[in-house]
C-alpha positions as CSV (number, residue, x, y, z in Angstrom):
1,X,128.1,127.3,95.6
2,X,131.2,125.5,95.0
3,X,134.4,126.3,96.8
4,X,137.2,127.4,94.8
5,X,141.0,126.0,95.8
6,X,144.1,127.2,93.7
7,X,147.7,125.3,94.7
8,X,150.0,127.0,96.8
9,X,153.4,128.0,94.6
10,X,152.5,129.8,91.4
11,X,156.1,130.3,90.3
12,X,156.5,134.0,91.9
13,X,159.1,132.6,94.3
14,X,157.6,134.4,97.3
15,X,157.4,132.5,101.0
16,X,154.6,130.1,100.9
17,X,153.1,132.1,104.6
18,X,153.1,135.7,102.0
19,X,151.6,133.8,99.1
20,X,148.8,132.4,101.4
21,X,147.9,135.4,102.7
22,X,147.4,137.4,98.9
23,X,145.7,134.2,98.0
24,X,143.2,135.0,100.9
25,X,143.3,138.6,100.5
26,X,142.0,137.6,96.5
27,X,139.4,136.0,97.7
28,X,140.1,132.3,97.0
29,X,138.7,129.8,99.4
30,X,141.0,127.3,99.9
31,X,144.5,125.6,98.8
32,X,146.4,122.8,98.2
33,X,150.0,122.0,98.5
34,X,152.7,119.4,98.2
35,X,153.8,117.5,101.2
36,X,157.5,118.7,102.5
37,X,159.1,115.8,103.7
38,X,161.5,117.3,106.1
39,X,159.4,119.1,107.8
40,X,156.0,118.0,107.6
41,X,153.1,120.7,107.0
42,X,152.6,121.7,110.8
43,X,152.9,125.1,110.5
44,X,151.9,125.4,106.7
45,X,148.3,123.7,108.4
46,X,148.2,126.3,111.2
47,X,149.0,129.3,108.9
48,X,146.2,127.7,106.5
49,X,144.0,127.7,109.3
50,X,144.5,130.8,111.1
51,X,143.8,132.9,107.0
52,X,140.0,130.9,107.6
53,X,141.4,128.8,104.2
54,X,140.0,125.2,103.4
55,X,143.4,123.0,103.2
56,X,141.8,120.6,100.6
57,X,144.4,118.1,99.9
58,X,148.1,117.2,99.5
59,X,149.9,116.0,96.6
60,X,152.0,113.2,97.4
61,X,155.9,112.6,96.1
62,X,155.7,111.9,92.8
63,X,158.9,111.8,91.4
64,X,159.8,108.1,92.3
65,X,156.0,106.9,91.5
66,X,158.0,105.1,88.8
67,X,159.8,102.8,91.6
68,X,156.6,101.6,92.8
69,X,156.4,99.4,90.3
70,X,159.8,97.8,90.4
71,X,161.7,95.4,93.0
72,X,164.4,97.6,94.3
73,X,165.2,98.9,97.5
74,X,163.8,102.8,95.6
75,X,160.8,101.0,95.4
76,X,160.8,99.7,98.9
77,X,161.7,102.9,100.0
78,X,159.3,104.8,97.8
79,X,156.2,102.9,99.6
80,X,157.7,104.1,103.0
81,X,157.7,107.6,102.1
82,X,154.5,107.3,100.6
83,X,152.8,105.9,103.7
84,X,154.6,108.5,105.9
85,X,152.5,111.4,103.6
86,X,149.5,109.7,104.6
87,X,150.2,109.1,108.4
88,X,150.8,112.9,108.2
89,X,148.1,114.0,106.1
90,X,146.2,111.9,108.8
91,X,147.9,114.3,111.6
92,X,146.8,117.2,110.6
93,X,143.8,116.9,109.1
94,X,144.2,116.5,105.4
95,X,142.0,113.5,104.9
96,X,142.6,113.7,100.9
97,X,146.1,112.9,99.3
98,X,147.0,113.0,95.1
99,X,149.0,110.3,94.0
100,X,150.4,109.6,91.0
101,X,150.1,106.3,89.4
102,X,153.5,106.5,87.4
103,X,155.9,108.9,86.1
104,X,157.7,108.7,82.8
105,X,157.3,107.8,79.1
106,X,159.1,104.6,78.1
107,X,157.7,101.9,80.0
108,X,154.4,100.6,79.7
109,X,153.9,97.4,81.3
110,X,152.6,98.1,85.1
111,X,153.9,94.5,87.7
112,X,152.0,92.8,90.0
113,X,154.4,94.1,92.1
114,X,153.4,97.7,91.2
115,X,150.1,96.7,92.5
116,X,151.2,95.3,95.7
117,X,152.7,98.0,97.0
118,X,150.3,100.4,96.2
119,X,147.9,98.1,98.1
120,X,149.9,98.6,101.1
121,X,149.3,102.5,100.5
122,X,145.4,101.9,99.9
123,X,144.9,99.8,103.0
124,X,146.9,102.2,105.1
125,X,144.7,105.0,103.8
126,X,141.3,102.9,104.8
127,X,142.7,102.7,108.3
128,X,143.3,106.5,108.7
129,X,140.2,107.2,106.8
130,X,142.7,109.4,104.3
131,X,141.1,108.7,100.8
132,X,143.7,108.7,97.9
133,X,143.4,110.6,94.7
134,X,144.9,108.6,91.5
135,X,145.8,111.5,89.0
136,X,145.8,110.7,85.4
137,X,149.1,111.6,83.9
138,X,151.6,110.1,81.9
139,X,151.8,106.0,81.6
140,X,148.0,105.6,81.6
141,X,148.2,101.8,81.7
142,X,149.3,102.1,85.3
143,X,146.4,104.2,86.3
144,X,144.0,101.3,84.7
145,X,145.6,99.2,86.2
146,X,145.6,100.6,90.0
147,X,142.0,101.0,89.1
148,X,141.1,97.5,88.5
149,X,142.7,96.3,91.6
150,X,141.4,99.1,94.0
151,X,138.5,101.4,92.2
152,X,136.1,99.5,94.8
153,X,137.8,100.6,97.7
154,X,135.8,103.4,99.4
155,X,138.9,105.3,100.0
156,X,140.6,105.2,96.2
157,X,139.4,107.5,93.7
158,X,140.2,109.9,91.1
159,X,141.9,113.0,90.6
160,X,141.2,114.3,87.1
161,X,144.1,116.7,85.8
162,X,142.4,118.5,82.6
163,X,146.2,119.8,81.4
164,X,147.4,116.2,81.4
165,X,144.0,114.8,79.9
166,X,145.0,116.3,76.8
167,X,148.7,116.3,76.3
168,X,149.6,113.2,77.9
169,X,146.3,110.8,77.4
170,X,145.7,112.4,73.3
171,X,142.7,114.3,75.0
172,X,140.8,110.9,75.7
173,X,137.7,111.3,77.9
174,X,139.3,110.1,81.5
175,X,136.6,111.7,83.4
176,X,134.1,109.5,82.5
177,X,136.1,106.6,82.0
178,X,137.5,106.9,85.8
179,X,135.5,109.5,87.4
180,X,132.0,107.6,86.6
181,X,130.1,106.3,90.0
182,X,130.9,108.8,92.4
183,X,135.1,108.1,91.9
184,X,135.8,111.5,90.5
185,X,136.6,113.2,94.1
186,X,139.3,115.8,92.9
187,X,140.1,118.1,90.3
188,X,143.4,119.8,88.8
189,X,141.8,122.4,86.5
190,X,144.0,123.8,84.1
191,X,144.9,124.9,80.6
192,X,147.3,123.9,77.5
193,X,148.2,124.0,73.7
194,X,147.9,120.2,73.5
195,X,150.6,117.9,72.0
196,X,152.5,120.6,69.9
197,X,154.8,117.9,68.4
198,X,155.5,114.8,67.2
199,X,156.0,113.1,70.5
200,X,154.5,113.9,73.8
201,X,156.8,115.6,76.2
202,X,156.4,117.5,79.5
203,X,156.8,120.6,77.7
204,X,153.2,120.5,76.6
205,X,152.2,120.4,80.6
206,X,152.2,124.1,80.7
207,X,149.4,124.5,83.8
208,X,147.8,127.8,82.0
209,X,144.8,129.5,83.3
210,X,141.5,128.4,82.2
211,X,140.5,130.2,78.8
212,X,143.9,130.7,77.4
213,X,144.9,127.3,76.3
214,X,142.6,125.1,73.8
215,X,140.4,122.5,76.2
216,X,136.7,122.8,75.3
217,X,135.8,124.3,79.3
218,X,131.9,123.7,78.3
219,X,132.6,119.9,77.3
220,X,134.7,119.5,80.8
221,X,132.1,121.3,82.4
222,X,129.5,118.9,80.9
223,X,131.2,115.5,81.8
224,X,132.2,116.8,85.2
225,X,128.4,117.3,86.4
226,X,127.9,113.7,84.4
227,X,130.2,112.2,87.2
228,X,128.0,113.3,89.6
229,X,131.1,115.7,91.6
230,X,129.7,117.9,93.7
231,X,133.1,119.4,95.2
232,X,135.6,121.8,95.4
233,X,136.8,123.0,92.1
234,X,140.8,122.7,92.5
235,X,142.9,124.7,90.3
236,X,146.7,123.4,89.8
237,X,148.2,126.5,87.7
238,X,151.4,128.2,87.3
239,X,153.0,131.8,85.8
240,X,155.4,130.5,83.8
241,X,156.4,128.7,80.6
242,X,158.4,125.2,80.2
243,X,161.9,126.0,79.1
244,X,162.2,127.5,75.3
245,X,158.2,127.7,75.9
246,X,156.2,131.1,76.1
247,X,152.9,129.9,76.9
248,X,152.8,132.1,79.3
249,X,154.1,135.2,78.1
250,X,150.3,136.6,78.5
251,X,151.0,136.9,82.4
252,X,154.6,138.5,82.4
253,X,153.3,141.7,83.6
254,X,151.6,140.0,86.5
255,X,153.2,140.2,90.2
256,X,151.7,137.6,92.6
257,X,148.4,139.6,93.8
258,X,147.3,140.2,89.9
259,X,148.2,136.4,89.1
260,X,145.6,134.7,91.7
261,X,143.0,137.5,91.3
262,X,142.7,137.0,87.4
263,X,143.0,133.5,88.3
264,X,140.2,133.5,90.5
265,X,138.5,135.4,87.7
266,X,139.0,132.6,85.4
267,X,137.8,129.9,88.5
268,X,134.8,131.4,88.5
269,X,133.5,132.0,85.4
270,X,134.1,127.7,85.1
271,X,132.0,128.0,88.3
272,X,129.2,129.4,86.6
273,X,129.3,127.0,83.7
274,X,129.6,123.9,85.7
275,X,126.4,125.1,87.8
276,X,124.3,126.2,85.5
């Protein structure tokens, strides 16, 4: 049976050692997190450890993933911070990282440049034996174009975001198109209202449960066991709405406990499509 991971920080504004522990006490077994660059994740990892959780994966930085692809001192910078995720993820364990390909809406014309810095990240990763995760999101011609200079690489592959699938790539099949061959090797299963207006914005990126958005779960289901992905089933969700949004309105009564348990409700009942 597949494991079920749900990311750490669901909006209740709680410290991340309390959430951990309801997410245990639910019944969940494992998380995910972001990467906190002061810090590191030392104790985040032990206190992961110590609940019997799987830590499945960090998400890398992500808000200068734009800077990758541009020859400025952000960009050098950006590739240092990036490579200092992985050296840490390394550390302690964590031997899969998320990365974004891009972030933004504007430009859509990905440099060799781009691609040459992000091969400095992939060839760190092969000598750490850290795999990295390319997430489809916004700026899809970036993503395409990481994965025509490094989809052979035994430690690149493909982190399929079902939110972003449909409000940021106009609900175009990405799992087969990326996650074909044994590349799909992470998930960020989550729910949406689609592109609700004329042009696609982050607002649409609401992160809702499974069921109570519009993605077709039995058609994700379906091209998921096509790929061949036998892993853990990673959901990246959250409690509440986008500004001037009220997506989630549905879970205002909910304190943190209630939140991951019907959660976890939701997790499994994919669970049971995907392996039937």
């Amino acid at each position: 049976m597949r494991k079920l991971v749900i990311a750490l920080g669901n909006g209740f504004g709680i410290k991340e050692d309390e959430e951990l522990e309801r997410i245990a006490a639910a019944g969940w077994d494992g998380v995910f997190t972001g990467w906190n660059e002061g810090k590191g994740n030392f104790s985040l990892a032990n206190k992961i450890k110590e609940l019997g959780l799987m830590y499945q994966s960090v998400h890398a930085p992500f808000d200068g993933a734009a800077k990758m692809w541009e020859d400025d001192e952000r960009g050098d910078y950006e590739v240092q911070r990036q490579l200092l995720c992985l050296r840490h993820c390394a550390h302690i364990g964590v031997n899969l990282v998320i990365m974004h390909a891009y972030i933004g809406f504007k430009n859509h014309s990905p440099s060799q440049m781009g691609v040459d810095k992000f091969g400095i990240l992939v060839r760190e990763a092969e000598k750490l034996g850290v795999k990295i995760a390319f997430e489809n999101t916004e700026g899809e011609e970036y993503l395409a174009k990481l994965f025509e200079a490094f989809g052979n690489s035994d430690n690149v592959g493909f982190c399929i975001d079902t939110g972003h699938e449909m409000c940021y790539n106009r609900s175009q099949d990405l799992i087969t198109r990326y996650g074909s061959n044994g590349k799909l090797i992470a998930t960020h299963l989550n729910d949406n209202m689609a592109i609700t207006g004329d042009e696609i914005t982050w607002l649409d990126d609401s992160h809702m449960l499974p069921f109570d958005g519009v993605a077709d779960w039995e058609g994700i289901a379906r091209r998921i066991n096509a790929t061949g992905f036998d892993g853990p089933l990673t959901f990246e969700l959250t409690s509440k709405s986008k500004p001037n949004r009220n997506t989630h309105d549905i879970y205002a009564n909910l304190d943190c406990d209630g939140f991951v348990k019907l959660a976890l409700k939701k997790a499994k009942k994919f669970r049971e499509m995907i392996e039937k």
